[in-house]
C-alpha positions as CSV (number, residue, x, y, z in Angstrom):
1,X,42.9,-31.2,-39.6
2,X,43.7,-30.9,-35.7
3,X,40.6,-31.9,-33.2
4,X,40.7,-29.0,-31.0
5,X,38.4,-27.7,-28.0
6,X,35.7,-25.3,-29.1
7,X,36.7,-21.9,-28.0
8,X,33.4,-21.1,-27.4
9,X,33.8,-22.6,-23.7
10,X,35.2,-20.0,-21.1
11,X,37.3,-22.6,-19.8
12,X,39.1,-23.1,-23.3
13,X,39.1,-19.5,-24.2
14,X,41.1,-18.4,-20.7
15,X,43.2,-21.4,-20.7
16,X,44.0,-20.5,-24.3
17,X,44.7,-16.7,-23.8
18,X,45.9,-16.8,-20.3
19,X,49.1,-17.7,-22.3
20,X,51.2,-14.4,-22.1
21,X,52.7,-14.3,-25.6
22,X,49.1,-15.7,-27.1
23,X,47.3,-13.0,-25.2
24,X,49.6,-10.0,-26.2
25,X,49.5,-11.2,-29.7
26,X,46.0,-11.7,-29.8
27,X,45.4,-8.0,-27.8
28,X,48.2,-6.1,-29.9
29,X,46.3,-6.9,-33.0
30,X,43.0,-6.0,-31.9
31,X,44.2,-2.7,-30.1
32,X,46.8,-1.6,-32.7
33,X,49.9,-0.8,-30.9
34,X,52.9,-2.8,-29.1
35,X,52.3,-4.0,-25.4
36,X,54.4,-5.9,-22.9
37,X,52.7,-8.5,-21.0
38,X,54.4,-11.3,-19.2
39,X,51.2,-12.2,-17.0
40,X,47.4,-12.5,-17.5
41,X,45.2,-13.0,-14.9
42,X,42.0,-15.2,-15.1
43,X,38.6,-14.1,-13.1
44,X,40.6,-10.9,-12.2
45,X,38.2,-8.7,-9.4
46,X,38.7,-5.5,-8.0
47,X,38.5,-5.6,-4.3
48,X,36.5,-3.2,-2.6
49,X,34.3,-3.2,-5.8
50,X,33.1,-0.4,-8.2
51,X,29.8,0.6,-7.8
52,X,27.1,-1.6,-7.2
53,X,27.8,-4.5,-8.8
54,X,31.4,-7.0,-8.8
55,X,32.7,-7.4,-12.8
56,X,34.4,-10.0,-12.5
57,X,36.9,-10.0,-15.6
58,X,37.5,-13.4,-17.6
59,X,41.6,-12.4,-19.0
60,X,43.4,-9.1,-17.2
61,X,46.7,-8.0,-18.3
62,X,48.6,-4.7,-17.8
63,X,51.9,-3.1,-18.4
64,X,53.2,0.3,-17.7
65,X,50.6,2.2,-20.1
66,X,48.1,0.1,-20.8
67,X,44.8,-2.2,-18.8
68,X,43.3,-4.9,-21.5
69,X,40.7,-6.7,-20.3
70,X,39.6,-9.5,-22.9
71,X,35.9,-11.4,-22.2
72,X,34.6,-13.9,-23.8
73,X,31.0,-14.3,-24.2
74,X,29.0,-17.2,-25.7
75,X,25.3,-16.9,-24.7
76,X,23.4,-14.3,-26.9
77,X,22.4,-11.6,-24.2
78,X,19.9,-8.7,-24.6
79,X,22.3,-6.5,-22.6
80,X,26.0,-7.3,-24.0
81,X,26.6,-4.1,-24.8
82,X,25.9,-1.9,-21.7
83,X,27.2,-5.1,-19.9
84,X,30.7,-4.8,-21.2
85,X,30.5,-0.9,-21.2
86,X,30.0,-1.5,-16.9
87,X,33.3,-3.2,-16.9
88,X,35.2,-0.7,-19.0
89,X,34.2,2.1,-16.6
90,X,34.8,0.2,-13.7
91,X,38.1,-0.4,-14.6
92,X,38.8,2.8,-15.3
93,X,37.1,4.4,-12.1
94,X,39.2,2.2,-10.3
95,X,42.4,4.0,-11.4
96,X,41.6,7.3,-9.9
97,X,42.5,7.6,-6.5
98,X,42.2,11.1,-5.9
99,X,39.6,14.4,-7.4
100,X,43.3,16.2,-7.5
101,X,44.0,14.0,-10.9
102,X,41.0,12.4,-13.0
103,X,43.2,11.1,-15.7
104,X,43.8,7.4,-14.9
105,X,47.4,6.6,-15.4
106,X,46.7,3.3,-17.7
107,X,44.8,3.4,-21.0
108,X,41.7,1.1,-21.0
109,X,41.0,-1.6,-23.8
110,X,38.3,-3.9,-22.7
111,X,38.1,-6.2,-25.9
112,X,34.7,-8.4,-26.0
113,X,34.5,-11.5,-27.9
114,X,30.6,-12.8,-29.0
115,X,31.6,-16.2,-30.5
116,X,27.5,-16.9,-31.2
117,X,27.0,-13.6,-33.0
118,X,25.0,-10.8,-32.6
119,X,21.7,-9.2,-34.0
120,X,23.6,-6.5,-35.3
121,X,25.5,-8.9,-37.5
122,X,29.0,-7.0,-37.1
123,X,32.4,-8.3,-37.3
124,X,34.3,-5.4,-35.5
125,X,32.5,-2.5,-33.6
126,X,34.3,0.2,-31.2
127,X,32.8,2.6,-28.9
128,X,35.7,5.1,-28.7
129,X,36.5,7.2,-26.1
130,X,37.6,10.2,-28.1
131,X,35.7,13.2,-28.2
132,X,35.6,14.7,-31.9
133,X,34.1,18.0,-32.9
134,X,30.7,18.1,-35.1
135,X,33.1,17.2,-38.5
136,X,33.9,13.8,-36.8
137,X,37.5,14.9,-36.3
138,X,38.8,13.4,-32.8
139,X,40.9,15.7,-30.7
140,X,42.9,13.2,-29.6
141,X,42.4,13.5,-25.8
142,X,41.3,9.8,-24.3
143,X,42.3,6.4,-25.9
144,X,40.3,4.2,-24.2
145,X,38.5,2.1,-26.0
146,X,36.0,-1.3,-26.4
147,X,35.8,-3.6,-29.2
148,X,33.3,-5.7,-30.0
149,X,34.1,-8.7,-32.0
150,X,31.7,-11.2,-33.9
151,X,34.2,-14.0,-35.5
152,X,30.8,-15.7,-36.5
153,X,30.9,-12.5,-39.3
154,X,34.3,-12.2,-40.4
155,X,34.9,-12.0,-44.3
156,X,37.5,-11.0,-46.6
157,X,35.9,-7.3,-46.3
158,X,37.3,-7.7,-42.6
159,X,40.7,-5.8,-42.0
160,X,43.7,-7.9,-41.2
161,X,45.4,-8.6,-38.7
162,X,42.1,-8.6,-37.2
163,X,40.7,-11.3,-40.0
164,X,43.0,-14.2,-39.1
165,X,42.5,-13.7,-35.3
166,X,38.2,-14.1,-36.0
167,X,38.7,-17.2,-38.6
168,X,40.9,-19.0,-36.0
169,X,38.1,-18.4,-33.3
170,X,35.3,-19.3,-35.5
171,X,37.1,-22.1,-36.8
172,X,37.6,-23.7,-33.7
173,X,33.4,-23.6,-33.2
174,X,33.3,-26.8,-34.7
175,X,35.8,-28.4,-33.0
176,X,38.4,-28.9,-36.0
177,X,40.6,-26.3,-37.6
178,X,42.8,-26.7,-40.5
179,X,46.0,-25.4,-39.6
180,X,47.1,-25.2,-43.0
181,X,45.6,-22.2,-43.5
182,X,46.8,-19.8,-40.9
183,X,50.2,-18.1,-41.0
184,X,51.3,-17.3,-37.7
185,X,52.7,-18.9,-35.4
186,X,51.0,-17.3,-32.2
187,X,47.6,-18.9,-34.0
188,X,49.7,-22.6,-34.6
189,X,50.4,-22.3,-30.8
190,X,46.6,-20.9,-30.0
191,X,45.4,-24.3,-31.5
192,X,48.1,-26.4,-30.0
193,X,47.3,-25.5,-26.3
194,X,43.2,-26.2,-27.2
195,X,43.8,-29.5,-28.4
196,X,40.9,-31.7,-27.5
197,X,43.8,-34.8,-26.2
198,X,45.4,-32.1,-23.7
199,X,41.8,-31.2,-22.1
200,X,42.8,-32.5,-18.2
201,X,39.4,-33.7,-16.4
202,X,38.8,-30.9,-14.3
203,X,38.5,-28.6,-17.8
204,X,36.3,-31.5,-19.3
205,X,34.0,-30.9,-16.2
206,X,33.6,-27.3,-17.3
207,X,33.2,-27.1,-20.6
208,X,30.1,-30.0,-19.7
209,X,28.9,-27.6,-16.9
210,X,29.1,-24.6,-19.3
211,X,26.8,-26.7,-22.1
212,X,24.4,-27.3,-20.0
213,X,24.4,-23.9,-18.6
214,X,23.9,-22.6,-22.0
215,X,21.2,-24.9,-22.9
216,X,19.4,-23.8,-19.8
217,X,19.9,-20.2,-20.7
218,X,18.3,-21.0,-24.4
219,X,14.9,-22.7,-23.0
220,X,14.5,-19.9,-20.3
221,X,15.0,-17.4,-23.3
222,X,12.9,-19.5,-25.4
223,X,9.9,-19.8,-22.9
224,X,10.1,-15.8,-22.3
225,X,10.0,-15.7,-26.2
226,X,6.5,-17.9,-26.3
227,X,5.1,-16.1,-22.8
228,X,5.8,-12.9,-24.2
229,X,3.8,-13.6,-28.1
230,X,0.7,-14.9,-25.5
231,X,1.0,-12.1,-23.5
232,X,0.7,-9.9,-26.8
233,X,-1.8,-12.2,-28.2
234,X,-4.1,-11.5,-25.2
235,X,-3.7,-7.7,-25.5
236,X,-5.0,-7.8,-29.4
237,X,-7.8,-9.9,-28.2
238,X,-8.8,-7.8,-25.2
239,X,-8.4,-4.5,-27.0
240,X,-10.9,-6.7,-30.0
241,X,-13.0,-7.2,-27.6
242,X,-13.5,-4.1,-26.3
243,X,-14.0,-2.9,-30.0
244,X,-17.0,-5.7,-30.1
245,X,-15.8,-7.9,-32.2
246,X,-17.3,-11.3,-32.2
247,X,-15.5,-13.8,-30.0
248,X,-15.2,-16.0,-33.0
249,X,-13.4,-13.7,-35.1
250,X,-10.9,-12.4,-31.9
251,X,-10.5,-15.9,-31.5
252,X,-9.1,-16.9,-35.3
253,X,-7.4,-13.2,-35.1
254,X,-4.9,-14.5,-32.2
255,X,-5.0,-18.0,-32.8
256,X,-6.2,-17.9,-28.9
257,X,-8.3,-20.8,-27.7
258,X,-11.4,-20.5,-27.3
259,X,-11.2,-21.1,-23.7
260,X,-8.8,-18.3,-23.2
261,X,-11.1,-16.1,-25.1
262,X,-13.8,-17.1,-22.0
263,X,-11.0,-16.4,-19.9
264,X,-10.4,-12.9,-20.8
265,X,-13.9,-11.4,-21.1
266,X,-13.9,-12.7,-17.8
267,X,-11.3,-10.9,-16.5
């Protein structure tokens, strides 16, 4: 068993993948087809921006036909989706210089890694480009896509060579992975450069800034989890009330005090 850095931490995951042979590996797997990359870039922005707000991009890494954009994300985020979807566009949008050509000249994989999970409980899902007629047959016109990955669900049901790739992540959660049971090399190497020993202090300081971000994230989420039950606690008992129902009985219908009962037939 190797004591490794949880991958979980941005500053893990991007020192980790910002490794060119790690990150095409990791990216040709995912996308399905050969790339060349010899450099990644880490908090990679487009200057002027797209639109109204700056994505900035955790990995970026291009060759001559292809823009892959890998983020990781740990905190679970009501907007994940449309948030990663933003990036994609933008970094398509900022391709096209000109109304002449609208066809950007790189294809576009943005892939997106949600190492708590997700409430749709997914391994893999792709929103894909493609347009397809009403059969579901694509016609083979735009490649870009974005993949979601979950390595919280991976199971034997889930395709190789994506399969290894999520274990690996997953594994590392814990902060110990049993090297014994992955194949590849690239993954040896992946767990190798995460090795808790080879953390410098500066990447220490991070990952301890990044827990407690996180654990501030979770109470806010949690306290707008609570306000928002009150809040639809007090709309039953108004909407009770209204119906004349006995403050006694609106009061064990809610589980409101009784002093907020007062409260609202005040109000």
């Amino acid at each position: 068993m190797k004591k490794v850095a949880s991958l979980k931490y941005g500053v893990v995951f991007k020192k980790a993948f910002c490794d060119p042979e790690i990150f095409t590996a990791f990216a040709q797997a995912m996308i399905g087809r050969p790339i060349s990359i010899d450099h990644v870039e880490t908090e990679k922005e487009f200057d002027p921006p797209i639109g109204h707000v700056k994505p900035r991009f955790d990995l970026f890494a291009e060759d001559s036909e292809h823009r892959l954009i890998v983020d990781i994300q740990h905190a679970r985020l009501n907007d994940h989706y449309d948030r990663f979807l933003y990036y994609h566009c933008a970094a398509l949008l900022e391709q096209v210089a000109s109304s002449k050509n609208y066809r950007p000249p790189l294809t576009v994989y943005t892939v997106v890694v949600l190492t708590s999970g997700d409430r749709h409980q997914r391994d893999i899902a792709v929103v894909d480009f493609d347009p397809h007629d009403l059969a579901g047959k694509p016609l083979q016109e735009v490649s870009h896509k974005v993949i979601y990955l979950c390595p919280k669900y991976v199971s034997e049901a889930t395709p190789e060579p994506y399969r290894e790739w999520l274990r690996a992540i997953d594994d590392t959660l814990d902060e110990e992975v049993d090297e014994s049971l992955y194949a590849q090399g690239v993954i040896q190497k992946l767990f190798e450069s995460i090795r808790r020993d080879h953390l410098s202090p500066e990447e220490r300081a991070r990952m301890i800034e990044e827990y407690h971000q996180e654990e501030l994230q979770q109470t806010k989420f949690e306290e707008g989890v609570k306000e928002g039950e009150k809040e639809a606690k007090r709309l039953i008992a108004k909407n009770l009330m209204r119906e004349g129902v006995a403050l006694e009985l609106v009061a064990e219908a809610t589980g409101l005090s009784a002093e907020e009962i007062a409260r609202l037939e005040k109000g």
